[in-house]
N, C-alpha and C positions, 0 to 999 in steps of 0.2 A: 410602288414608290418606296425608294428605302428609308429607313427610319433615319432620323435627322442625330448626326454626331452627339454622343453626350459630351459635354463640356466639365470640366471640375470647376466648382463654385467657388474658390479660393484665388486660382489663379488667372482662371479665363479659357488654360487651354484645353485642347482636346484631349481627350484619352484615347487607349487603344483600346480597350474594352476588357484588357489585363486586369485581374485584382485579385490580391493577394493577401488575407486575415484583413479587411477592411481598404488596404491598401491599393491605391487603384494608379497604373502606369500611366502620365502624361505620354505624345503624340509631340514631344519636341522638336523642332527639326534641326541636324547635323549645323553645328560649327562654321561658318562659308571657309576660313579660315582650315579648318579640318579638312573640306571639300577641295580645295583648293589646293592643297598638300597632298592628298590622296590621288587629285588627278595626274598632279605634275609627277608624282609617281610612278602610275602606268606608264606616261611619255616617256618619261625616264627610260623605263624595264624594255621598251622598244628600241629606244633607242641604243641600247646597252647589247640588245641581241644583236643589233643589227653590224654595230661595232666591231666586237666582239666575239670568241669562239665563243656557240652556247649550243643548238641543236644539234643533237646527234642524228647520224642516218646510218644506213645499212652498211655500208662499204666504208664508211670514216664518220666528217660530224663536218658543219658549217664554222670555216675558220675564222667569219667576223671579215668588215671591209678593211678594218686597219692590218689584218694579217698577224696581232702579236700572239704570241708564244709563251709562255714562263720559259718553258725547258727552253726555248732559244734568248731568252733575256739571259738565262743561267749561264747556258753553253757560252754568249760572247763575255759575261762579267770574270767565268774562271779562262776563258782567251784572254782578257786583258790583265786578270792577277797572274798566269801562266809568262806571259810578255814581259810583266815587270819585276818574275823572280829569274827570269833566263839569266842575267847577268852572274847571280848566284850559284844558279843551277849549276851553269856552265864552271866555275871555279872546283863546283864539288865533285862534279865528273873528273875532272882534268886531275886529281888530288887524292891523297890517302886520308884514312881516318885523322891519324896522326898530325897529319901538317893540317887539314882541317880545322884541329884543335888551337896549332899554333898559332892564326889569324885569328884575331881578336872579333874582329866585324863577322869574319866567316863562324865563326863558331859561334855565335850570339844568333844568327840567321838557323844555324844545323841544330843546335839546341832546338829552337825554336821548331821548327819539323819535325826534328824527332820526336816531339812531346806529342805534337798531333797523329802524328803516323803509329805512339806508343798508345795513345790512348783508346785509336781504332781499331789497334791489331791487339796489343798484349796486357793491357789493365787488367781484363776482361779473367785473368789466372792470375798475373802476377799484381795486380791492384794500382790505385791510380800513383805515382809516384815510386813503383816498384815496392812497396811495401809487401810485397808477399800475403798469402795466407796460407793456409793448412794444404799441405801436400804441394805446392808453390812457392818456391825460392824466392827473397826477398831478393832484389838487386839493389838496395840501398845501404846495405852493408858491405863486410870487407870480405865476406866469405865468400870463396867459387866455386863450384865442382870441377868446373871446365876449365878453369883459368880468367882473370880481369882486364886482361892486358887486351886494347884496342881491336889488334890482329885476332883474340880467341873471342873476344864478343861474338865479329863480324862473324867468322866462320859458325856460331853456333847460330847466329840468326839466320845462316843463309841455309844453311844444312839441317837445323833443327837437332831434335837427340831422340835416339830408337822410333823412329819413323821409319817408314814403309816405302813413304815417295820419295825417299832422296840412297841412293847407294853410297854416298859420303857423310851420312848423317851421324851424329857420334852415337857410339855403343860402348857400352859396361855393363853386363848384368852381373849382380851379386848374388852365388850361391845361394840356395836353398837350407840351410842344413838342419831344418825337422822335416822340411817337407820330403826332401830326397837322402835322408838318414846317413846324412855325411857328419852330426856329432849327436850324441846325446844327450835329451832334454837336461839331465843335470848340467853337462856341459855348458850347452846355451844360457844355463841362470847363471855358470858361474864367469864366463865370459859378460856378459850384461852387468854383472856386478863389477868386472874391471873395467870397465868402457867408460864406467862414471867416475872412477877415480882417475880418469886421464885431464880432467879437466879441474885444476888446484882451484877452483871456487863451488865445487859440488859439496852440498852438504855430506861430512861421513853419516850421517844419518838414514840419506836414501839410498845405503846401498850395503851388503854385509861381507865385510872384511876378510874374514874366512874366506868365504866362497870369490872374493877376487882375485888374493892369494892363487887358488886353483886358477882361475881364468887365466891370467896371467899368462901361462903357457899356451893354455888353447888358443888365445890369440896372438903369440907369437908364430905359435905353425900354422894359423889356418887366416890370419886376419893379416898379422902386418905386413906383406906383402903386397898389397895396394895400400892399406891405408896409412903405413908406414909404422914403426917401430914405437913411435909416442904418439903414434894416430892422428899427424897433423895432415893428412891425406894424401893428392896424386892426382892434381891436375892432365898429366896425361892421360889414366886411365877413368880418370872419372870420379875419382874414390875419395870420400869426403871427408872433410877433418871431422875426428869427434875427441879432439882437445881443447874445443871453446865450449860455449852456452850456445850454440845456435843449432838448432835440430830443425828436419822438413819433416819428418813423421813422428816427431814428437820425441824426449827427453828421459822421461820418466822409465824406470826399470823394466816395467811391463811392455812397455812400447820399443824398447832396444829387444828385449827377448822376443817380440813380434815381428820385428825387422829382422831379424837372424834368421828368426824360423824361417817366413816365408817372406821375403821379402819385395817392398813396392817399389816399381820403376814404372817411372813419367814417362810421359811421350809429349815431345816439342816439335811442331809443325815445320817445313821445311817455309822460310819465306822468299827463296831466289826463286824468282817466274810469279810468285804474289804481288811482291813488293818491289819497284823501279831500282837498280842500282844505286841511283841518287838518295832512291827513300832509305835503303839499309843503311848506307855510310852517315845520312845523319839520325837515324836511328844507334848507330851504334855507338856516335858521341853523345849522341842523349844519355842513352843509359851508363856509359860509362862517367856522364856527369853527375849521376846521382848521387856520387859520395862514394861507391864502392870499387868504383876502376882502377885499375893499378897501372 
């Protein structure tokens, strides 16, 4: 016969036979209210598989009696925001960048896309708002390589710059000259020291006068022919002002004589066959709304 429950003398109830530094665990019994929650729970979970997609099996998964989907809730929500921008769409196909911008309502819409379609494709180098960062042109300024103008955007998003996959993509590369001993290293210092005085807000401090003096020529015969005579550049060929403060590989003495030597060129992804026609043209009044389009 088994021994008769102990009781705790305090409260009346049972124990488990738990104890612990003198401490001995009551035989409580559950909450009805707790139990009662906890049951409707399971019915719940049953009822929820039964619904609902939830077992998986070999060859697929149990789709639920009601049959829903996310991916098909998703699929008909972008069918009906797809439906309610056609109106739009349709105006931006039919239209150039330019007359795009003319329409008040339409350019407030293309804006609008473009920011989305910039922020999935090109933030990602050129930063959110086009702010640029290092080795990455800013497009919220006034400065181009390629040109600002509507028409030279589009063609640079669609073709991209020194890529592989487009045969109309734009190309420039800029001579070598330490690495392929087209001038010598004095040379190069003293071309880098006249490069900075092309720009009337450079400290004379960061650069030595003398040795510009010399450059001076050197980059007469071997520079200003893209980048032009006072180095305000050459949107045709690519070749970038170095008459302002804006630099992509940086500014400073050391960093122009590095750019000489050996110099770094980007590569821009081609986006025609990436991106819908519709998405380039308002991408390309996007970015040209940034502040820096001409």
């Amino acid at each position: 016969m088994a021994d008769k429950a102990e009781r705790d003398p305090v409260t009346g109830v049972e124990t488990t036979g738990h104890e612990w530094d003198g401490i001995k665990e009551l035989d409580n019994p559950m909450p009805k209210w707790w139990l009662y929650v906890f049951y409707a729970s399971i019915v719940f979970s049953v009822i929820w598989w039964a619904l609902y997609p939830s077992w998986p099996a070999m060859s697929g998964y149990f789709g639920g009696i009601v049959g829903y989907s996310q991916r098909g809730d998703l699929d008909e929500r972008m069918a009906r925001a797809e439906a309610a921008q056609a109106v739009w769409r349709d105006k931006i196909a039919a239209l150039e960048p330019e007359e795009i911008a003319a329409d008040q309502e339409l350019l407030f819409f293309a804006v609008a896309g473009g920011e989305v379609a910039f922020k999935e494709n090109c933030a990602p180098c050129h930063g959110l708002g086009g702010a640029g960062q290092l080795y990455y042109p800013t497009l919220a300024d006034d400065d181009w390589i390629w040109g600002g103008t509507m028409e030279d955007i589009a063609y640079t998003i669609r073709h991209g710059i020194r890529n592989a996959d487009d045969e109309d993509a734009r190309l420039s590369e800029m001579p070598a000259y330490r690495r392929d001993e087209l001038l010598e290293p004095q040379q190069i210092e003293d071309v880098a020291n006249y490069v900075l005085t092309l720009y009337p807000g450079t400290n004379p401090g960061a650069y030595d006068a003398e040795a510009a003096a010399r450059g001076q020529e050197v980059f007469a015969d071997n520079c200003a022919a893209c980048h032009g005579e006072d180095g305000g550049g050459d949107h045709f060929v690519g070749a970038p002002a170095l008459n302002d403060a804006i630099w992509l590989y940086g500014g400073d003495r050391d960093d122009i004589v590095a750019q000489v030597g050996t110099p770094n060129h980007g590569v821009m992804p081609a986006w025609q066959g990436r991106l819908s026609e519709d998405d380039i043209k308002m991408l390309t009044v996007y970015v040209h709304s940034l502040g820096g389009g001409r």
